[in-house]
mmCIF file as gemmi writes it, N, C-alpha and C atoms, coordinates in Angstrom:
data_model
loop_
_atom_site.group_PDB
_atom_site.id
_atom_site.type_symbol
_atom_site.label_atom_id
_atom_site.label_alt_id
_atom_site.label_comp_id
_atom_site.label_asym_id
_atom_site.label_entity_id
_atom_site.label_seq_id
_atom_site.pdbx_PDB_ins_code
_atom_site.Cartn_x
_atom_site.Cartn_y
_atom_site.Cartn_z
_atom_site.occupancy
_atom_site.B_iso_or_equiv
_atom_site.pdbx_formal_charge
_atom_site.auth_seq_id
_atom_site.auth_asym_id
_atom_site.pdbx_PDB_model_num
ATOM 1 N N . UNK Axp A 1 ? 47.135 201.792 169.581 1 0 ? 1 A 1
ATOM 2 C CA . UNK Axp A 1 ? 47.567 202.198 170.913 1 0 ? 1 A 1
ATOM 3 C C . UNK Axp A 1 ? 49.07 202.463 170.889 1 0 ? 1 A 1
ATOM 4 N N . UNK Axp A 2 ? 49.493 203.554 172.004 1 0 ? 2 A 1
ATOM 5 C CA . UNK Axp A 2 ? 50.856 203.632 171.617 1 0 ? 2 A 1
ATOM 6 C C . UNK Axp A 2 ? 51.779 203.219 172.453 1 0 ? 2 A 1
ATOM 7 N N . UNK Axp A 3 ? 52.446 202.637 172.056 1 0 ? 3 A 1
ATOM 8 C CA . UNK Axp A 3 ? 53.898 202.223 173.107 1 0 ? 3 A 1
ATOM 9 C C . UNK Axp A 3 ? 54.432 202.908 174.207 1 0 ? 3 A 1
ATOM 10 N N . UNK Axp A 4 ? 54.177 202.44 175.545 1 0 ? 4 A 1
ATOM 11 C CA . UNK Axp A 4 ? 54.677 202.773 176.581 1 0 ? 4 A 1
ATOM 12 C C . UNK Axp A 4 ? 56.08 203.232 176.288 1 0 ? 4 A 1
ATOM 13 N N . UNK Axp A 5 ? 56.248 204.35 176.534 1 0 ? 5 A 1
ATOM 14 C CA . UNK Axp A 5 ? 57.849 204.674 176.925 1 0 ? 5 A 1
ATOM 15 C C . UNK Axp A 5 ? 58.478 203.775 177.716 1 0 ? 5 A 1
ATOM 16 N N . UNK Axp A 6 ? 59.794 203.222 177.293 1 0 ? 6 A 1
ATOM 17 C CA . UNK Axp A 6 ? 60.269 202.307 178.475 1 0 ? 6 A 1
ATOM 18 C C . UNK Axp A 6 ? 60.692 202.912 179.507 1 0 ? 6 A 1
ATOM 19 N N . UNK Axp A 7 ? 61.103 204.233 179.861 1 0 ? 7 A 1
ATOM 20 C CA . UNK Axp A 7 ? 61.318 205.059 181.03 1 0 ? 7 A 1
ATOM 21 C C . UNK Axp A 7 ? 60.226 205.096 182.093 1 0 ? 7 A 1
ATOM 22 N N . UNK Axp A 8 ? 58.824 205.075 181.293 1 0 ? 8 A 1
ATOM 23 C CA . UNK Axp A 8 ? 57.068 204.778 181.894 1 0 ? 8 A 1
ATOM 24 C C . UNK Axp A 8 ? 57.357 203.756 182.989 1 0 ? 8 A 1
ATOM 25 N N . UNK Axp A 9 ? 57.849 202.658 182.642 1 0 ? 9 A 1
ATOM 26 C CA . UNK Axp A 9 ? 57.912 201.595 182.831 1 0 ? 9 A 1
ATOM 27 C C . UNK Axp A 9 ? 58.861 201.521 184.055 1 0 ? 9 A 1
ATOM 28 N N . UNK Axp A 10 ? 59.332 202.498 184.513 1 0 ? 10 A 1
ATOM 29 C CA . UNK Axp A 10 ? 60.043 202.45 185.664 1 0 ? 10 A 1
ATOM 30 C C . UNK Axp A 10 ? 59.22 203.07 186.742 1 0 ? 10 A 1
ATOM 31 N N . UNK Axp A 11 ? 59.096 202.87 188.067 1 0 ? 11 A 1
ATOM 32 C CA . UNK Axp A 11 ? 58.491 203.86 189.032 1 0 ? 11 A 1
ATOM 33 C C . UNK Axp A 11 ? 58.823 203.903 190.038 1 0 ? 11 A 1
ATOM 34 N N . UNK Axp A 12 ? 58.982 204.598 191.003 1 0 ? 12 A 1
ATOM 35 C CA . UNK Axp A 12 ? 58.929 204.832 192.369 1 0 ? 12 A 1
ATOM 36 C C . UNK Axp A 12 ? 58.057 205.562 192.752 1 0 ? 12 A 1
ATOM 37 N N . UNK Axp A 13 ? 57.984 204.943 194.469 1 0 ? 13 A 1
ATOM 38 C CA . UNK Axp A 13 ? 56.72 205.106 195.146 1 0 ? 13 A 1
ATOM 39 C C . UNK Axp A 13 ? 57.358 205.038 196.11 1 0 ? 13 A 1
ATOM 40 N N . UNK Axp A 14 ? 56.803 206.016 197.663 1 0 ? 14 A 1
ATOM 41 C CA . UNK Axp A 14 ? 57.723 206.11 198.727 1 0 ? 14 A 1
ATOM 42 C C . UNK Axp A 14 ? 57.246 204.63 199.502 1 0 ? 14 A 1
ATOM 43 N N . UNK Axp A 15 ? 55.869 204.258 199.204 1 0 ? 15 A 1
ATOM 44 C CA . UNK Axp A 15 ? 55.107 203.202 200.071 1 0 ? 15 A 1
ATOM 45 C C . UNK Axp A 15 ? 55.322 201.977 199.3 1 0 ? 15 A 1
ATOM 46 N N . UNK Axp A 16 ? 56.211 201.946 198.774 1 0 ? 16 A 1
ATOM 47 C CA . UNK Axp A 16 ? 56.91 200.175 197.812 1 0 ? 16 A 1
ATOM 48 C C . UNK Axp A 16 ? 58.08 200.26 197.413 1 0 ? 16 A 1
ATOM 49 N N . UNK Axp A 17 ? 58.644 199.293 198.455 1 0 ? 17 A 1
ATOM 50 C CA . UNK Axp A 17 ? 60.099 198.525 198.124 1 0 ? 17 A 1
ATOM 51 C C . UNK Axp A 17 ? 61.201 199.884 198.579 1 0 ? 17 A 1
ATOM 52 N N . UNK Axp A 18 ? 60.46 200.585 199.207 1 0 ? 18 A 1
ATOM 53 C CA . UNK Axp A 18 ? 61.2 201.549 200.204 1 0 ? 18 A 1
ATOM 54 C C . UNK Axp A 18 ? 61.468 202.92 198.631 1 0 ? 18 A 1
ATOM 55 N N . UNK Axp A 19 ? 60.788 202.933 198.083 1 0 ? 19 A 1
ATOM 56 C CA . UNK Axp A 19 ? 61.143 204.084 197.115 1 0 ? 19 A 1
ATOM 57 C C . UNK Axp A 19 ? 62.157 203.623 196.085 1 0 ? 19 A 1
ATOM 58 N N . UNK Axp A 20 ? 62.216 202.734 196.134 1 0 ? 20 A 1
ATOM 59 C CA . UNK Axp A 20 ? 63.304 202.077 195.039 1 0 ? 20 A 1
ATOM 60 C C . UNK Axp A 20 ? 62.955 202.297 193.747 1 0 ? 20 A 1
ATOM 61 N N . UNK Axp A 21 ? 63.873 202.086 192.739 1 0 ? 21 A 1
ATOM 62 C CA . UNK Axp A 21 ? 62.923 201.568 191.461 1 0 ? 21 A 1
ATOM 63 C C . UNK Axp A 21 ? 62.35 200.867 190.858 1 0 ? 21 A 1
ATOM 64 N N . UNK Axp A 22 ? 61.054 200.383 191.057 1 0 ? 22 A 1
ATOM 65 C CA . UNK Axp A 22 ? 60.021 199.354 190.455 1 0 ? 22 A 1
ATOM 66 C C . UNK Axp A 22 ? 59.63 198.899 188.709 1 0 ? 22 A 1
ATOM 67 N N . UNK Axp A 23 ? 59.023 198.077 188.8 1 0 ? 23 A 1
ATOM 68 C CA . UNK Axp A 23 ? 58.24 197.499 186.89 1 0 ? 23 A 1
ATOM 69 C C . UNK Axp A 23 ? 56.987 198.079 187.507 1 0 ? 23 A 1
ATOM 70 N N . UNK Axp A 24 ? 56.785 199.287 186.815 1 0 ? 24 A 1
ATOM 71 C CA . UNK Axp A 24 ? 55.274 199.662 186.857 1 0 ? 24 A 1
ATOM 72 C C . UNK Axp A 24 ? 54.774 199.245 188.218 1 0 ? 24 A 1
ATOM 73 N N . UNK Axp A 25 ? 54.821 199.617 188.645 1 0 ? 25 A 1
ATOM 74 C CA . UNK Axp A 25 ? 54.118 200.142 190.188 1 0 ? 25 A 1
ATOM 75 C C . UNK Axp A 25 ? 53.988 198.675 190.624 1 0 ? 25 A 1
ATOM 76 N N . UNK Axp A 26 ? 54.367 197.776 190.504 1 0 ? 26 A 1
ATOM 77 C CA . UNK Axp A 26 ? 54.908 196.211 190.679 1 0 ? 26 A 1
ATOM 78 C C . UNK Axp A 26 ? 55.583 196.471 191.993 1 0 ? 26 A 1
ATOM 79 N N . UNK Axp A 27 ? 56.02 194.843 192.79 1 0 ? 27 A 1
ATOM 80 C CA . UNK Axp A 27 ? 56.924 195.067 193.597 1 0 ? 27 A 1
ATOM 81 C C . UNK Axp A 27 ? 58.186 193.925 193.203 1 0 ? 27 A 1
ATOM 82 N N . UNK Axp A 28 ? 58.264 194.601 192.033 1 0 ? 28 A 1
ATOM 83 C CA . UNK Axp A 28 ? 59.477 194.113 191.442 1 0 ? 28 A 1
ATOM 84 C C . UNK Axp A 28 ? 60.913 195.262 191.037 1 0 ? 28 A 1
ATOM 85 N N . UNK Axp A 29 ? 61.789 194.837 192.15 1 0 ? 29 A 1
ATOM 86 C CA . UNK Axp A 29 ? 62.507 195.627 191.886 1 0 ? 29 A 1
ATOM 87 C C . UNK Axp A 29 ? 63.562 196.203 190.629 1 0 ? 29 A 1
ATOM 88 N N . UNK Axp A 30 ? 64.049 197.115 189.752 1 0 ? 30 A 1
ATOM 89 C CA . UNK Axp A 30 ? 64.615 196.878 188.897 1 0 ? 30 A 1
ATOM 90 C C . UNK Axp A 30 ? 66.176 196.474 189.15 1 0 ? 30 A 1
ATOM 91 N N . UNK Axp A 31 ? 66.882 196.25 190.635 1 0 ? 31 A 1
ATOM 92 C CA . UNK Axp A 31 ? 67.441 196.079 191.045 1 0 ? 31 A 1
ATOM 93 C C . UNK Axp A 31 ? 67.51 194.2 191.084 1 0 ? 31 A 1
ATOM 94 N N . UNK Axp A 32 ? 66.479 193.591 191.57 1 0 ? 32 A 1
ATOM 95 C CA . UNK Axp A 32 ? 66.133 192.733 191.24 1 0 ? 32 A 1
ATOM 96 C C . UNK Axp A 32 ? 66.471 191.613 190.102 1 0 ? 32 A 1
ATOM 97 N N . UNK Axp A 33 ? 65.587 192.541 188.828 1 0 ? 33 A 1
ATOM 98 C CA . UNK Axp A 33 ? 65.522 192.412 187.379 1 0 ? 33 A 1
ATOM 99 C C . UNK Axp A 33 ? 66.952 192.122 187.177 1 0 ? 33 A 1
ATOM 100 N N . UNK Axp A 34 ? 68.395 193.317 187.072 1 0 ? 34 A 1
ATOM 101 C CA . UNK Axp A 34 ? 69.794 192.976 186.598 1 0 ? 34 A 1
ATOM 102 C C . UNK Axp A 34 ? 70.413 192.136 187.376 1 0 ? 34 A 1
ATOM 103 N N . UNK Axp A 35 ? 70.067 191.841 188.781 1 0 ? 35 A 1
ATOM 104 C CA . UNK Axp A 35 ? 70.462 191.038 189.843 1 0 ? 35 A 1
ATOM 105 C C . UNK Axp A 35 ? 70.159 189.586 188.962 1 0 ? 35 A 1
ATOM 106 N N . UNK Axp A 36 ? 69.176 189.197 188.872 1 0 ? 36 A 1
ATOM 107 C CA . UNK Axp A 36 ? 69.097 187.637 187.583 1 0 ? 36 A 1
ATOM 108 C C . UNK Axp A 36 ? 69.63 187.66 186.366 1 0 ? 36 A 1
ATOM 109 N N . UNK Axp A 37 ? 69.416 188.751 185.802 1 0 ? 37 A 1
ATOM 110 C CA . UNK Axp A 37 ? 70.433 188.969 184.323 1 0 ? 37 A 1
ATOM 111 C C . UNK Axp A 37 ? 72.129 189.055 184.871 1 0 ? 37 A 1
ATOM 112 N N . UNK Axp A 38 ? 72.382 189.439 185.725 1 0 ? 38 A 1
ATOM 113 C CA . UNK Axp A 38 ? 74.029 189.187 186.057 1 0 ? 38 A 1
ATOM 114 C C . UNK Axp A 38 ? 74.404 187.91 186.29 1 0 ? 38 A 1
ATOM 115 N N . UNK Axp A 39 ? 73.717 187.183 186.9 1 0 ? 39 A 1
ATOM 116 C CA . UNK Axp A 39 ? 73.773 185.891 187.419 1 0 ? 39 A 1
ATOM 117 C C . UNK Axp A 39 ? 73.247 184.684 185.742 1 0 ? 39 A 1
ATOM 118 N N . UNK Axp A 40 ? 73.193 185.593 184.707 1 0 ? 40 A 1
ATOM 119 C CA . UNK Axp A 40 ? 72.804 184.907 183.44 1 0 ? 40 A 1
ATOM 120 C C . UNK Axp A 40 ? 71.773 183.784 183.405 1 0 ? 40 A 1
ATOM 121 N N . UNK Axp A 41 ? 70.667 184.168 184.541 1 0 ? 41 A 1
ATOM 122 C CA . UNK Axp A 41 ? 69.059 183.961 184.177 1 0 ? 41 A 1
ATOM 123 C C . UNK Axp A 41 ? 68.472 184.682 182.758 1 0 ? 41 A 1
ATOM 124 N N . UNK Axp A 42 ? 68.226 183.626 181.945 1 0 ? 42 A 1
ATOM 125 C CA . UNK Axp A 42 ? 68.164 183.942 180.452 1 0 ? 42 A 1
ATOM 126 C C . UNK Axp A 42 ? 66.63 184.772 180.776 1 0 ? 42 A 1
ATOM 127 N N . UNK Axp A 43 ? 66.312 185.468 179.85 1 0 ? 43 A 1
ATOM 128 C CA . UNK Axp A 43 ? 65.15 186.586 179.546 1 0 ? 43 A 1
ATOM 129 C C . UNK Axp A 43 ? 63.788 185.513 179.755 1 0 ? 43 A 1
ATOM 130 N N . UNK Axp A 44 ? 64.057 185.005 179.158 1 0 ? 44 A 1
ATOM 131 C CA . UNK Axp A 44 ? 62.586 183.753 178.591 1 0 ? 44 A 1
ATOM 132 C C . UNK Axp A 44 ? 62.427 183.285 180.148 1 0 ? 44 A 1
ATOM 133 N N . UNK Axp A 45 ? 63.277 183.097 180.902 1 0 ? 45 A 1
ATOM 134 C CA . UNK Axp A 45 ? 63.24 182.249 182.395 1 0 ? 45 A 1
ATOM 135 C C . UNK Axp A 45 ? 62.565 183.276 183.383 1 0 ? 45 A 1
ATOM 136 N N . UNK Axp A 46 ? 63.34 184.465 183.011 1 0 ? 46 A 1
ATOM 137 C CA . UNK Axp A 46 ? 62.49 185.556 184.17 1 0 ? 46 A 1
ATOM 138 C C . UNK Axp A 46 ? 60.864 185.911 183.56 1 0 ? 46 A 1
ATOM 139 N N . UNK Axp A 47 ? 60.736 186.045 182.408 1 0 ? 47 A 1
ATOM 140 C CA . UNK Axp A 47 ? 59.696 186.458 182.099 1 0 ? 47 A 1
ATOM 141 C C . UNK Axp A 47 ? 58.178 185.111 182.251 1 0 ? 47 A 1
ATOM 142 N N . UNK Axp A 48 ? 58.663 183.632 182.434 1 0 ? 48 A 1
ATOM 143 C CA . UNK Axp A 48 ? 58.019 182.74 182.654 1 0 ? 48 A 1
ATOM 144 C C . UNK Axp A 48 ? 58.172 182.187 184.296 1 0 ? 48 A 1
ATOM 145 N N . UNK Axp A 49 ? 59.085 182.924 185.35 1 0 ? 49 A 1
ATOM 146 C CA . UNK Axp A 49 ? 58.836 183.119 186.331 1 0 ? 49 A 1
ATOM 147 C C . UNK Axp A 49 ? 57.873 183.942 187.554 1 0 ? 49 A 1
ATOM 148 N N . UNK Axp A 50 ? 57.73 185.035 186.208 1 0 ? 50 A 1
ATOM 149 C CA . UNK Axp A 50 ? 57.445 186.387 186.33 1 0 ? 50 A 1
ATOM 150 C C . UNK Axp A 50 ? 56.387 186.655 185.891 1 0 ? 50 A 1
ATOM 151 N N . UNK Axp A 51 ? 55.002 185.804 185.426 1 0 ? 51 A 1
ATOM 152 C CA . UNK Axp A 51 ? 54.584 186.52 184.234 1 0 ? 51 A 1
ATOM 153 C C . UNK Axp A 51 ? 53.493 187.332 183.731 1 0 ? 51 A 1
ATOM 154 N N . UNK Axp A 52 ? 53.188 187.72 185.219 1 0 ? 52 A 1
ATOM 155 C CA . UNK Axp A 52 ? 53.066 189.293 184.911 1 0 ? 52 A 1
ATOM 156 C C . UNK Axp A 52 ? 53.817 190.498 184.155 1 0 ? 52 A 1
ATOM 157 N N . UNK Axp A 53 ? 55.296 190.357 184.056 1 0 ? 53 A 1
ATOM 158 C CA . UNK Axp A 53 ? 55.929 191.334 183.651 1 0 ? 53 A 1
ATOM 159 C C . UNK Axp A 53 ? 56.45 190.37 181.889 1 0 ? 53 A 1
ATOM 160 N N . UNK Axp A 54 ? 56.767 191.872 181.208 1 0 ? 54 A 1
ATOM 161 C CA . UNK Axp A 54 ? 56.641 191.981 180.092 1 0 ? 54 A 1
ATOM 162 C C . UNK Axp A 54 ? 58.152 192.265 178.935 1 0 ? 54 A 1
ATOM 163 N N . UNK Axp A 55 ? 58.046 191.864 177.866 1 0 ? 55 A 1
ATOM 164 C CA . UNK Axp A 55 ? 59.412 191.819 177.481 1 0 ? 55 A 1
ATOM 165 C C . UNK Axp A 55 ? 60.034 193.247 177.655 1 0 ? 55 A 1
ATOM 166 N N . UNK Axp A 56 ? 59.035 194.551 177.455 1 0 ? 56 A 1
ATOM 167 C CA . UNK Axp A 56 ? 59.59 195.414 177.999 1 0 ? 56 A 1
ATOM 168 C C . UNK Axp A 56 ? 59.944 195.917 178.974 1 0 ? 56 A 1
ATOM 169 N N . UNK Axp A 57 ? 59.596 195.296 179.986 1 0 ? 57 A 1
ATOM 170 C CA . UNK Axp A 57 ? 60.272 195.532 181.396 1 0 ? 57 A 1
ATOM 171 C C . UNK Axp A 57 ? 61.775 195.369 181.644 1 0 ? 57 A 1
ATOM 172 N N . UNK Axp A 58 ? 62.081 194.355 180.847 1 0 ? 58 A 1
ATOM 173 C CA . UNK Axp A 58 ? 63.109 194.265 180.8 1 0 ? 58 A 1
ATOM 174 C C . UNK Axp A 58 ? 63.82 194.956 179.992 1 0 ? 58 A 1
ATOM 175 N N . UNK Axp A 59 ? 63.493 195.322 178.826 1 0 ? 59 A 1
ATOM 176 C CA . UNK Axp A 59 ? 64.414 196.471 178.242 1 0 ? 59 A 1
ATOM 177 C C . UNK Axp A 59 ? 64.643 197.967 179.287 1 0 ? 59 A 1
ATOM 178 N N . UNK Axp A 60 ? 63.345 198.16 179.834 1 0 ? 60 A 1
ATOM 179 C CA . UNK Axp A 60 ? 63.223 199.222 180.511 1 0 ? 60 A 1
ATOM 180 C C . UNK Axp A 60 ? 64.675 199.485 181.725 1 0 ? 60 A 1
ATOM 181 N N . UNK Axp A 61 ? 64.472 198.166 182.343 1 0 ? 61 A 1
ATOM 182 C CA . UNK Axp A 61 ? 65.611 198.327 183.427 1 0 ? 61 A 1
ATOM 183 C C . UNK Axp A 61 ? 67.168 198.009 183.068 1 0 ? 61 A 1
ATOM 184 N N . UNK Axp A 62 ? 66.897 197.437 181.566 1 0 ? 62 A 1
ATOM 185 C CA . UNK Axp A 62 ? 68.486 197.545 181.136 1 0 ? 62 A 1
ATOM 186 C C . UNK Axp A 62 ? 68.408 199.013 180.755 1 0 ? 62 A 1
ATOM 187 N N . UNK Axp A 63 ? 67.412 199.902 180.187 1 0 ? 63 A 1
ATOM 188 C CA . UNK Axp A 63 ? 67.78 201.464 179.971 1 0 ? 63 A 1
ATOM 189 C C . UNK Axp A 63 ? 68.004 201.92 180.912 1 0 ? 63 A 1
ATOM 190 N N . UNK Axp A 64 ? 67.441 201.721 182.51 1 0 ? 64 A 1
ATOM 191 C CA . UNK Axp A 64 ? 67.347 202.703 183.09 1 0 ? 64 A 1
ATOM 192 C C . UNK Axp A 64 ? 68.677 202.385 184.192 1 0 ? 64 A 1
ATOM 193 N N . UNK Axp A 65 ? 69.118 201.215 183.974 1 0 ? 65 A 1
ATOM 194 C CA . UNK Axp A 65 ? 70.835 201.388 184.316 1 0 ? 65 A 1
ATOM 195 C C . UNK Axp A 65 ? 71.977 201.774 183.619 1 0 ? 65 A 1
ATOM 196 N N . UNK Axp A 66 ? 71.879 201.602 182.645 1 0 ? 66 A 1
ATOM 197 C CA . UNK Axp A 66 ? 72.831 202.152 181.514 1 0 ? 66 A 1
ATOM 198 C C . UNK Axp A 66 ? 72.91 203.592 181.789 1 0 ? 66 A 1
ATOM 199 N N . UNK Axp A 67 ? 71.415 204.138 182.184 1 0 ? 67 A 1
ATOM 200 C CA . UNK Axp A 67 ? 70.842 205.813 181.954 1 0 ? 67 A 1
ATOM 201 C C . UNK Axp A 67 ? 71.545 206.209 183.405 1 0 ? 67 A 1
ATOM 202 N N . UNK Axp A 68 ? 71.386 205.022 184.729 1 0 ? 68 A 1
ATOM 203 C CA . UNK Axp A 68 ? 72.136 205.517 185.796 1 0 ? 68 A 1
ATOM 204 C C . UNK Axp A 68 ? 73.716 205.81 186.064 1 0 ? 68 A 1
ATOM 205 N N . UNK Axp A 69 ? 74.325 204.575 185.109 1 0 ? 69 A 1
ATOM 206 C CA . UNK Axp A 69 ? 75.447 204.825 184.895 1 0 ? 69 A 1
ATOM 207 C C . UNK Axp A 69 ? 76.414 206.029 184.395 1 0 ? 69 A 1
ATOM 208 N N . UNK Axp A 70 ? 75.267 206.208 183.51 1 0 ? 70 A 1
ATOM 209 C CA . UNK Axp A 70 ? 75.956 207.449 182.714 1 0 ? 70 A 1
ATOM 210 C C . UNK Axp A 70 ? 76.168 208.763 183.303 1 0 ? 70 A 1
ATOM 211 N N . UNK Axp A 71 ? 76.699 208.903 184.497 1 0 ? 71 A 1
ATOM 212 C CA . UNK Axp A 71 ? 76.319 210.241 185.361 1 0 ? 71 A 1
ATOM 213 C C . UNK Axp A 71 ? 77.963 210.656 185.135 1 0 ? 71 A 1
ATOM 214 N N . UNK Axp A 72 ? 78.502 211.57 184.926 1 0 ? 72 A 1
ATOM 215 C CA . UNK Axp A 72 ? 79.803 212.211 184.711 1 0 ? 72 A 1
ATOM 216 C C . UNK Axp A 72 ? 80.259 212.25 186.328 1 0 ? 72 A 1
ATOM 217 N N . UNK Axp A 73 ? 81.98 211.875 186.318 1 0 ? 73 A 1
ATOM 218 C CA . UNK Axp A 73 ? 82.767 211.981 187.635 1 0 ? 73 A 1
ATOM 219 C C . UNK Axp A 73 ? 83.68 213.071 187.419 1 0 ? 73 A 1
ATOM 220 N N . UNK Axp A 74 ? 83.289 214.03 188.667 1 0 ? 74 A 1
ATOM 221 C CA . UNK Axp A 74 ? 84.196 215.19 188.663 1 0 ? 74 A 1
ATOM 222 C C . UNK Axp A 74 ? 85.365 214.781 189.341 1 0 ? 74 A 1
ATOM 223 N N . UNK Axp A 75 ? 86.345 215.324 189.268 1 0 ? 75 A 1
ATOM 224 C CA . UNK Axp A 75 ? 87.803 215.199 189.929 1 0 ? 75 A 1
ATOM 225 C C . UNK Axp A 75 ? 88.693 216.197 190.185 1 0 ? 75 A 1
ATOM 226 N N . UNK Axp A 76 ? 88.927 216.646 191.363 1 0 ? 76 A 1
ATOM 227 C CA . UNK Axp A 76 ? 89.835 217.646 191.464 1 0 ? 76 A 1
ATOM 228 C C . UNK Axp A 76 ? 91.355 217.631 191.538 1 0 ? 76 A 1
ATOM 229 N N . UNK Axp A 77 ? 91.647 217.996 190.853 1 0 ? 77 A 1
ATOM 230 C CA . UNK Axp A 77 ? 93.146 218.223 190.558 1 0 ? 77 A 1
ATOM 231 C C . UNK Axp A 77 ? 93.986 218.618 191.825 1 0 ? 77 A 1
């Protein structure tokens, strides 16, 4: 079987969590997810809080902020 894309692994839906970005159609926000990793809730703690969700979920929403971050700032002179 083949490995979910971790991008897969992200979703929005207009009818959950207001269109935000979700863990697989979960109502777990990925907002959520870095919200405990900032606050240095270790991986092993969310995922045994959590445990429905999966070690890749969490890679997923560290990609898919890194991926938000990365948006170029224009500036006018």
């Amino acid at each position: 079987m083949a490995r979910m894309n971790l991008f897969e692994r992200i979703t929005m839906e207009s009818n959950k969590c207001g269109g935000r970005p979700c863990i697989r159609g979960l109502r777990v926000r990925v907002t959520d997810i870095l919200g405990m990793l900032a606050e240095g809730v270790p991986q092993e703690e969310i995922l045994r809080d959590f445990p429905y969700l999966e070690p890749d979920d969490i890679k997923a929403t560290l990609a898919y902020a890194a991926r938000q971050a990365d948006h170029a700032v224009l500036q006018q002179s």
